[in-house]
C-alpha positions in Angstrom: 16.4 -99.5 -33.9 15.9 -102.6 -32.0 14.3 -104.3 -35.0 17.0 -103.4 -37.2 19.9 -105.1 -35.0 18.0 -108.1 -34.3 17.2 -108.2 -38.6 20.6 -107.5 -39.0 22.0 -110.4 -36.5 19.5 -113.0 -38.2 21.4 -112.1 -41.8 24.8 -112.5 -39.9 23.7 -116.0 -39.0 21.9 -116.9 -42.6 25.5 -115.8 -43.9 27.3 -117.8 -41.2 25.1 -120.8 -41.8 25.9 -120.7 -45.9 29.6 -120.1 -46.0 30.6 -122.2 -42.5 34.1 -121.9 -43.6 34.4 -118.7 -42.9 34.4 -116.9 -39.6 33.5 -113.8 -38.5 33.6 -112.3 -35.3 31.3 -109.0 -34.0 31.2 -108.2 -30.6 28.0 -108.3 -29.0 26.0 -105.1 -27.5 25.3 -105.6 -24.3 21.7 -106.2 -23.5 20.2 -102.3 -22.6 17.9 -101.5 -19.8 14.8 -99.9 -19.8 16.7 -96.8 -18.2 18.9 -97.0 -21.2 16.2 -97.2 -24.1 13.8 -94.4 -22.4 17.0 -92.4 -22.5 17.9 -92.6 -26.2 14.2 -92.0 -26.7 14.1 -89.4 -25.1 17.8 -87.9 -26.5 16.3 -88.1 -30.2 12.9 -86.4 -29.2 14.9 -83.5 -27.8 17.2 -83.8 -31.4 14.0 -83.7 -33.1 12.6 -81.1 -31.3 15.6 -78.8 -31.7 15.5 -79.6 -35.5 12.2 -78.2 -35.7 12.8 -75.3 -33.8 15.7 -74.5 -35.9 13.5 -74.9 -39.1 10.4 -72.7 -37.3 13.3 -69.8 -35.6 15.5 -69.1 -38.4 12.0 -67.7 -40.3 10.9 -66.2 -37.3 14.7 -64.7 -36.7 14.6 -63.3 -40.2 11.5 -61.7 -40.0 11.9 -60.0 -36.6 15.2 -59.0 -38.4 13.0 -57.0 -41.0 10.9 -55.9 -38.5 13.6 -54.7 -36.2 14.7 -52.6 -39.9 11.6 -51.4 -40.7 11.2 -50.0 -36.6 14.9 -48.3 -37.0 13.8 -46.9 -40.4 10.3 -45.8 -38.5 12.1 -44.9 -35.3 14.7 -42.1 -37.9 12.2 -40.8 -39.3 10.2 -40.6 -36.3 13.6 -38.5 -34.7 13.9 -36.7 -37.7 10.2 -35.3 -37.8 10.7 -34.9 -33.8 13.7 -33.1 -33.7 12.6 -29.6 -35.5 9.4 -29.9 -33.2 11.8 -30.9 -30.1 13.9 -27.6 -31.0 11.2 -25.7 -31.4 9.9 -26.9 -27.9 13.2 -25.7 -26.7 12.8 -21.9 -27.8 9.5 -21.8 -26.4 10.1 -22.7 -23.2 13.3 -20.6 -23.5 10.8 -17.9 -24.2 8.4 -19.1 -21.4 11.3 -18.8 -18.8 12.5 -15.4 -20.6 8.5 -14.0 -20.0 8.0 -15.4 -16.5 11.1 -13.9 -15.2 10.3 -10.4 -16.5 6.9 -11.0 -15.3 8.4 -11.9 -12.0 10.8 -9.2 -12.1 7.6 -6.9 -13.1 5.4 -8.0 -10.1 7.8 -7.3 -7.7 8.4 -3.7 -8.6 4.3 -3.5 -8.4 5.0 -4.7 -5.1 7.4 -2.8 -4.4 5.3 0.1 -5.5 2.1 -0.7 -3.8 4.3 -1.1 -0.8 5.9 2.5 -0.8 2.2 3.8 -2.1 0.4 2.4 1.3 3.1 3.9 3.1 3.0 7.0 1.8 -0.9 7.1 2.0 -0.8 5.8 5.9 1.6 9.0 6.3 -1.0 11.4 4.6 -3.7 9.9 6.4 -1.9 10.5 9.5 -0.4 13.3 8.5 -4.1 14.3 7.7 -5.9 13.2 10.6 -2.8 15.1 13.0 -4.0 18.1 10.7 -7.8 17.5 11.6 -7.0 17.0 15.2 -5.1 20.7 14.8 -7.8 22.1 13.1 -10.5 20.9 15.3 -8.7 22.5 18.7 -8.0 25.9 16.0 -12.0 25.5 15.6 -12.6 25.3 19.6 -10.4 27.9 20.1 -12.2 30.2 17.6 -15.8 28.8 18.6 -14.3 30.0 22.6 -13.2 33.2 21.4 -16.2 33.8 19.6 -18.1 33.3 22.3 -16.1 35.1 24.7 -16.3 37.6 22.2 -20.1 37.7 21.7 -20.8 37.9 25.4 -17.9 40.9 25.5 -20.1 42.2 22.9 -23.3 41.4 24.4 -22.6 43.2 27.5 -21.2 46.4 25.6 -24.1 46.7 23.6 -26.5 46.1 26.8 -24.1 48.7 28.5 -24.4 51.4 25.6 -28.5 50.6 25.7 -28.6 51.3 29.2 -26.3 54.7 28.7 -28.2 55.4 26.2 -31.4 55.2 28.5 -29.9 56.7 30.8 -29.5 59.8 28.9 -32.4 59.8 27.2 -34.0 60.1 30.5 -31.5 62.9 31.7 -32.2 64.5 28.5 -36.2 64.1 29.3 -35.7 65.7 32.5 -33.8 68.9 31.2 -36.0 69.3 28.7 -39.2 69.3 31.0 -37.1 71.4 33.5 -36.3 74.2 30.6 -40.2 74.1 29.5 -40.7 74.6 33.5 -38.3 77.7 33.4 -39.2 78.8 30.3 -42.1 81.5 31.1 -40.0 82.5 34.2 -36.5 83.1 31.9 -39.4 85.4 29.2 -40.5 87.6 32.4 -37.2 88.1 33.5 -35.9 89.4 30.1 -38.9 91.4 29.4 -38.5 93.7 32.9 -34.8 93.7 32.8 -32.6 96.5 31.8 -30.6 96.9 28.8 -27.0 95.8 30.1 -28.6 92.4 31.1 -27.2 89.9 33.5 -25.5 87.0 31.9 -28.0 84.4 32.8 -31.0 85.7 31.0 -28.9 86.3 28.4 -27.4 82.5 28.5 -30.9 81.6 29.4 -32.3 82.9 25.5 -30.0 81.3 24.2 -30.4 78.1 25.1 -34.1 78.9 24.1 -33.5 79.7 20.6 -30.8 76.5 20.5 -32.1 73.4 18.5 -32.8 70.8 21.2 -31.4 67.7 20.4 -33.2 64.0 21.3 -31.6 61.0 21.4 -33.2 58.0 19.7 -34.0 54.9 22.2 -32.2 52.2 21.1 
């Protein structure tokens, strides 16, 4: 740019030089700094740089336009496969809640059941062991009665045994005292009249009588 001004101020005074006549007047720039000129460098790097990145964005814009259209179109369809899958998803867990509340519902009447079944078993096994206890003082009683009763028994039977002795021996000792008498009670009836007295008479009698013995027990 520099080159150009100063090739363009030599011309100026070639044409000022051939035609001296005529005048011309042009202001002068003033003469720029180095501030100045690394400025204006700088401004048209950052207009070049812009320029390019307009040229390399707008193809780069376009594209991620189609892109972003071909992700909608993907995303739709996408949605629209979803959706009968998301509804589907929806009744099922519908149907999960439905099961696990009746299987809730159902547990707690087993619970409920199990509850009142252990209660009613700990009253028959109390009821049951208030039974035993009954039965057990019943079988006490009994066994005490029985015994009572055996010993009652015991001594009756020992008391008949020792009747029964008793009159076995008593028996014994008629007997041997009617064998004794016997010859005696024969004499007498032989020598006694006809009228008789009542003893002999009683006396033959209990002669000709079956004697009876007693079995010892």
């Amino acid at each position: 740019m520099i080159d150009a001004m100063t090739h363009a101020g030599a011309q100026l005074l070639q044409a000022a030089a051939t035609l001296p006549d005529t005048l011309f007047t042009k202001p002068v720039a003033p003469v720029r700094g180095w501030f100045e000129q690394v400025t204006g460098i700088a401004s048209g790097l950052v207009s070049i740089t812009l320029l390019v990145l307009t040229v390399a964005l707008v193809p780069a814009a376009w594209n991620f336009r189609k892109s972003y259209k071909k992700v909608s179109e993907l995303l739709d369809k996408i949605y629209a496969d979803v959706n009968p899958l998301m509804k589907h998803a929806s009744t099922v867990a519908d149907n999960l809640d439905y099961i696990t509340t009746s299987v809730r519902v159902d547990m707690q009447r087993v619970n409920q059941t199990i509850a009142v079944a252990n209660q009613k078993l700990r009253e028959a096994v109390d009821l049951t062991e208030s039974r035993l206890q009954e039965f057990n003082a019943l079988l006490k009683v009994v066994q005490q009665e029985a015994e009572d009763t055996f010993v009652t028994t015991a001594s009756v039977v020992r008391g008949v045994r020792k009747g029964m002795q008793t009159l076995e021996e008593e028996t014994r000792e008629t007997d041997a005292t009617r064998l004794t008498r016997a010859p005696e009670l024969d004499d007498d009836w032989i020598e006694g009249d006809d009228d008789g007295d009542d003893s002999t008479t009683a006396a033959a009698d209990r002669r000709a009588g079956p004697r009876i013995r007693s079995r010892e027990l």
